[in-house]
C-alpha positions in Angstrom: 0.0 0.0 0.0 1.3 3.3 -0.9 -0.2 6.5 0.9 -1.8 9.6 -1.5 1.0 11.4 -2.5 1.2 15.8 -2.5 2.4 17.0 -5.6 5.5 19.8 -5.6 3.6 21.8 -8.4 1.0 23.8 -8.2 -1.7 23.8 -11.3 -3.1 27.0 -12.8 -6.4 26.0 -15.2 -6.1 28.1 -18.5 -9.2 26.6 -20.0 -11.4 24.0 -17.8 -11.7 20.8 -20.5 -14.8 19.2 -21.3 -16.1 15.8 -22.3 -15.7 17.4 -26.4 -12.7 19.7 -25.2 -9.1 19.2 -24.1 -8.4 22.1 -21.5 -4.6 24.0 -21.2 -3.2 24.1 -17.9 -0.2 25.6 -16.4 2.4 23.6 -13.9 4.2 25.6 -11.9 7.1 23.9 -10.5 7.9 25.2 -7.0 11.4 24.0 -5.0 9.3 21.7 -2.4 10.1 18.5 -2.2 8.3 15.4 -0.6 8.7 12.3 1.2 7.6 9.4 3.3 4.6 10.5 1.3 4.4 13.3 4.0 3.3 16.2 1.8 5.4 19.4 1.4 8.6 19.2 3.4 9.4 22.2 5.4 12.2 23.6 3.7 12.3 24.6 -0.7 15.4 23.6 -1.8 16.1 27.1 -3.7 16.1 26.6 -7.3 15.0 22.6 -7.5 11.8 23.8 -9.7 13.5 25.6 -12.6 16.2 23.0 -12.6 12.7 20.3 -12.4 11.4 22.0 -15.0 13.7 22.3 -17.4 14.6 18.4 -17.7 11.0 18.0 -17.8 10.7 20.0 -21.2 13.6 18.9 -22.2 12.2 15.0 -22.2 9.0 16.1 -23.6 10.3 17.0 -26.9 13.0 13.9 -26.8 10.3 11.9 -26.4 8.3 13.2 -28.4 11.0 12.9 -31.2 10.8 9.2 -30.1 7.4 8.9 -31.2 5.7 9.3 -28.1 2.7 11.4 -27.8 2.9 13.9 -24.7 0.5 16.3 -23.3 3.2 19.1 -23.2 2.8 22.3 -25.5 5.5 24.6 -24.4 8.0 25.3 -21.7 7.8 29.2 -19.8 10.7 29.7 -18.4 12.3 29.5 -16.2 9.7 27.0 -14.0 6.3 26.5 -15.9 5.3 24.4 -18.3 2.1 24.9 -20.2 -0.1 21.4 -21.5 -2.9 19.7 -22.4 -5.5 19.6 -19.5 -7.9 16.7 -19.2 -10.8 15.8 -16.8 -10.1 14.7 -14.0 -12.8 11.7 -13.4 -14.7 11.6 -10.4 -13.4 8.4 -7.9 -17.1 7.5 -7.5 -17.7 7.2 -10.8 -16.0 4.5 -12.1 -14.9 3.1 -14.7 -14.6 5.2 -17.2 -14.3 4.2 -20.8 -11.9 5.9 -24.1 -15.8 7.0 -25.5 -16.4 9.4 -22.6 -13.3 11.4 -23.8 -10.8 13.4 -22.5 -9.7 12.1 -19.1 -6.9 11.3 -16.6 -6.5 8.1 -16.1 -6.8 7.3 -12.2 -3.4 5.2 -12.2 0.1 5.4 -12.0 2.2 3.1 -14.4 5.7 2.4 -12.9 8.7 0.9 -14.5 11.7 -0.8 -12.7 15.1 -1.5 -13.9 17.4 -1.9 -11.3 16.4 -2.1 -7.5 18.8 0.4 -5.8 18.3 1.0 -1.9 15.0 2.4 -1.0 13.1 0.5 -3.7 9.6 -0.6 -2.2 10.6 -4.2 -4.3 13.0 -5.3 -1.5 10.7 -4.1 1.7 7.5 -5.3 -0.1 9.4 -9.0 -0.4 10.7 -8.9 2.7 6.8 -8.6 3.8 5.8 -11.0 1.9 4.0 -8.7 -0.5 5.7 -10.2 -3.3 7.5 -13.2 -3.9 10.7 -13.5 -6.8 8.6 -15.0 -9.1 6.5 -11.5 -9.2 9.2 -9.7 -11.0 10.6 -12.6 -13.0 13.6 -14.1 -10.5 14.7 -17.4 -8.9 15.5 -15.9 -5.7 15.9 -12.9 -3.7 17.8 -10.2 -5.6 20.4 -8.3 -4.2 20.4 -4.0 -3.1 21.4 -2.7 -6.2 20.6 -5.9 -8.9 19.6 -4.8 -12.6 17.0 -6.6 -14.0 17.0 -8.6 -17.3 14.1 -6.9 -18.4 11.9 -3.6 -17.1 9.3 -4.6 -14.4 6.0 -3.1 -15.1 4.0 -2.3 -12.0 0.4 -0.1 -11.5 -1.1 1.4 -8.7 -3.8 3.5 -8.2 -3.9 7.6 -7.7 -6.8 9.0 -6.3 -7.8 6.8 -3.2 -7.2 7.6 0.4 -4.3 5.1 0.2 -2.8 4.3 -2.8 -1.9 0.7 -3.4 -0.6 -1.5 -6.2 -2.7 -3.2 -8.9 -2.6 -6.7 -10.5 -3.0 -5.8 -14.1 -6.5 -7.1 -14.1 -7.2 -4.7 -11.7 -5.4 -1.7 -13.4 -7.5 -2.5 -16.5 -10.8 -2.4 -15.3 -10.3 1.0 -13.3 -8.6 2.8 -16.6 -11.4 1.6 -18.6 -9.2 0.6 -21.4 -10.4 -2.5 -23.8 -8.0 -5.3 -24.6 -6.4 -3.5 -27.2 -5.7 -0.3 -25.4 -4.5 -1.3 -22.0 -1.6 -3.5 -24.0 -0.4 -0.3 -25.5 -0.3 1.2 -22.2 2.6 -1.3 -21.4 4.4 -0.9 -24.8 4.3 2.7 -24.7 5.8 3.1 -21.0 8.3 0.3 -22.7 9.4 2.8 -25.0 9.2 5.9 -22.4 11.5 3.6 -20.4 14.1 2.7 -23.1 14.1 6.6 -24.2 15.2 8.2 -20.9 16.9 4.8 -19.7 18.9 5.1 -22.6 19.9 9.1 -22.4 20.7 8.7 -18.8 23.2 6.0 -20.0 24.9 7.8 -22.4 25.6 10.7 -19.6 27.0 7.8 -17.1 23.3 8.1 -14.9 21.7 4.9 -13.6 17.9 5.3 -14.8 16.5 3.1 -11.8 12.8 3.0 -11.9 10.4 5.5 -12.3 6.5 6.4 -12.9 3.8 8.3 -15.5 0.6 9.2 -16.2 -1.6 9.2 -18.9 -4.7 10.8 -19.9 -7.1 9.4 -22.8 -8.2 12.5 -25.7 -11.3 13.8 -27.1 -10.1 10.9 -30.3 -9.5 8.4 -27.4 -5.6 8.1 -27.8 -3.3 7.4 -25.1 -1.5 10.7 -24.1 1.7 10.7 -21.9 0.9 13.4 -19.1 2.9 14.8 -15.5 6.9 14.7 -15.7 8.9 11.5 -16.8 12.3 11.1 -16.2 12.9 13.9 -13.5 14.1 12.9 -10.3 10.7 13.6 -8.6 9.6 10.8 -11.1 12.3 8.6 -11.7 15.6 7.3 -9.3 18.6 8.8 -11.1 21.9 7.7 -9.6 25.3 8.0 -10.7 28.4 6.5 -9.0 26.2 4.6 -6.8 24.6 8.2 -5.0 21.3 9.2 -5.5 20.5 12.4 -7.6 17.6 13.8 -5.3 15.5 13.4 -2.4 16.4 10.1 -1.5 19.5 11.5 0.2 17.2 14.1 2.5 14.9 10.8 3.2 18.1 9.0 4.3 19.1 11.4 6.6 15.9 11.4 8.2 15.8 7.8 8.2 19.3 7.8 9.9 18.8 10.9 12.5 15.9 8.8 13.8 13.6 11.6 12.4 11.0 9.8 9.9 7.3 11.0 10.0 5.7 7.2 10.6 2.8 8.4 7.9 1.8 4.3 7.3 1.1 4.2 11.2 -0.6 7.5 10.8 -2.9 6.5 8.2 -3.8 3.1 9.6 -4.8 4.8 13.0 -7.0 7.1 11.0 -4.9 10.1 12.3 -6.3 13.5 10.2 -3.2 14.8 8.5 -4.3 18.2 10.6 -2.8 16.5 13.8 0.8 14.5 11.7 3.5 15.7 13.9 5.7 18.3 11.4 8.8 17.3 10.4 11.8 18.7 11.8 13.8 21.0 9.4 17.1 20.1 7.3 20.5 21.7 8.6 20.9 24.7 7.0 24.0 23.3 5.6 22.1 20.4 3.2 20.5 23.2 1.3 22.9 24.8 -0.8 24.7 21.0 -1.6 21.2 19.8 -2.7 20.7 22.8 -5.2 24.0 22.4 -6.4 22.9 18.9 -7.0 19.7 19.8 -9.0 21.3 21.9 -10.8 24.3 20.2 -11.9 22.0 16.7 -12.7 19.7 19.7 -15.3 22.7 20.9 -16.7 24.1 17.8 -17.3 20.5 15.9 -18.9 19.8 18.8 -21.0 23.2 20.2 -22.2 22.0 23.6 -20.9 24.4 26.0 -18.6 22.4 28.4 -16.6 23.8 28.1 -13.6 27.3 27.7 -13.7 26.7 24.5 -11.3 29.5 22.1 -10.2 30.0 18.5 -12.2 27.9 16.1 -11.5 31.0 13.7 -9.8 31.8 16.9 -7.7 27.9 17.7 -6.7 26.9 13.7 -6.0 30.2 13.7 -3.7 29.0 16.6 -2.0 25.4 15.1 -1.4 26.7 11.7 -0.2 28.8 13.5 2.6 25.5 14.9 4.1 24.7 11.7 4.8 28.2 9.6 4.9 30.5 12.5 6.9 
């Protein structure tokens, strides 16, 4: 089970979409960051949305040079990114079907190629959750063990606790017939090899990651939020994580972590979650050096003068590794 979890953009609605209509919405990508499905952490990491926001364009029009239909339109610099805007369906009513037009649809598709430390794999095995044969192995795999082939996994989005999906299960609550939901696979294949693939040539592990799509007006498959940015996909490079698994770490390791699971299965209101206790002042400027460099380096793009990426994932592992 995976708790609901709060988005680091905030949404401005250019035109509301109909059943007939796609909509255009703005996302305006703010330096929050989140985890242990918490919500907004207490402290922006200065600059992480423009440096967000720019990979995010940037794999838009990669993938859309792939082949890959995407609801981007155009990027505003330096952190918003304008795009097609769908419905957003109504948990009661379900499911939807391709013929009602122009919706989100209420899952998450995630991709795994490698599972680093802090992939749910190895805590949901060690639960008993899932068993090796799940993801295609003889036995336990190792922290860190690529796998032969990408693992496809779906959960859902929109309920009070989000939890993974057989793909039975993830078909009947898109909607999709037996032709469509296949090509929901093959086309996160392809999102997969694309990004996997670019992260490769620049020396970055592309672990796993997660995306969105939405279902037009013509009832095609549209890839929606922000693939391949490191608030959608585990980047790493020499073995350190580009991104908030270091601050989760180090929460994790002060003896800090907000027990949200606990929270949620007492039924506590998020009003009364204990807050979280800030970062030292001194993990800020390393973690924006570390945003920035990982943007420069995806997207060829200078703006900010930011260290290498060996020099700024040194830096971050010595937050948590003194």
């Amino acid at each position: 089970m995976m708790p609901v979890l709060n988005s680091t953009k905030n949404l401005h609605v250019v035109e509301p979409p109909t059943a007939t209509r796609e909509g255009i919405g703005v996302f305006e990508y703010t330096d929050h960051y989140t985890v242990f499905h918490y919500g907004r952490m207490p402290d922006p990491i200065p600059g992480k949305g423009e440096a967000i926001c720019r990979m995010a364009a940037f794999n838009f029009l990669m993938l859309e040079e792939a082949g890959v239909r995407t609801h981007f339109r155009r990027h505003i610099a330096p952190n918003q990114i304008e795009f097609t805007l769908a419905r957003l369906p109504d948990p009661a009513d379900r499911p939807h079907s391709p013929a009602s037009g122009n919706y989100l649809l209420p899952l998450q598709v995630l991709f795994r190629n490698e599972l680093p430390p802090g992939s749910s794999v190895h805590r949901r095995l060690a639960a008993g959750e899932l068993v090796p044969a799940d993801i295609g192995l003889d036995a336990l795999p190792s922290v860190g063990q690529k796998l032969a082939r990408p693992l496809i996994e779906y959960a859902t989005t929109r309920e009070d606790t989000n939890r993974f999906l057989t793909p039975g299960e993830a078909q009947y609550l898109s909607g999709l017939d037996d032709e469509r939901f296949p090509a929901l696979r093959e086309i996160t294949v392809k999102v997969d090899e694309v990004l996997t693939g670019h992260a490769a040539g620049l020396g970055l592990s592309h672990c796993d990651g997660k995306v969105e799509y939405l279902v037009t007006v013509e009832q095609e498959l549209v890839l929606g939020d922000s693939p391949g940015t490191p608030d959608e996909s585990r980047l790493m490079f020499g073995g350190v994580h580009c991104g908030k698994q270091i601050l989760r770490d180090w929460y994790v390791r002060s003896g800090l972590q907000i027990p949200t699971s606990e929270l949620i299965a007492e039924g506590v209101p998020r009003s009364r979650w204990p807050k979280p206790a800030p970062l030292p002042p001194e993990f800020l400027p390393v973690m924006t050096d570390l945003y920035r460099s990982l943007s420069e380096t995806w997207t060829g793009e200078r703006h900010w003068n930011a260290p290498d990426l060996p020099t700024a994932t040194h830096a971050a592992a010595r937050l948590i590794n003194p």
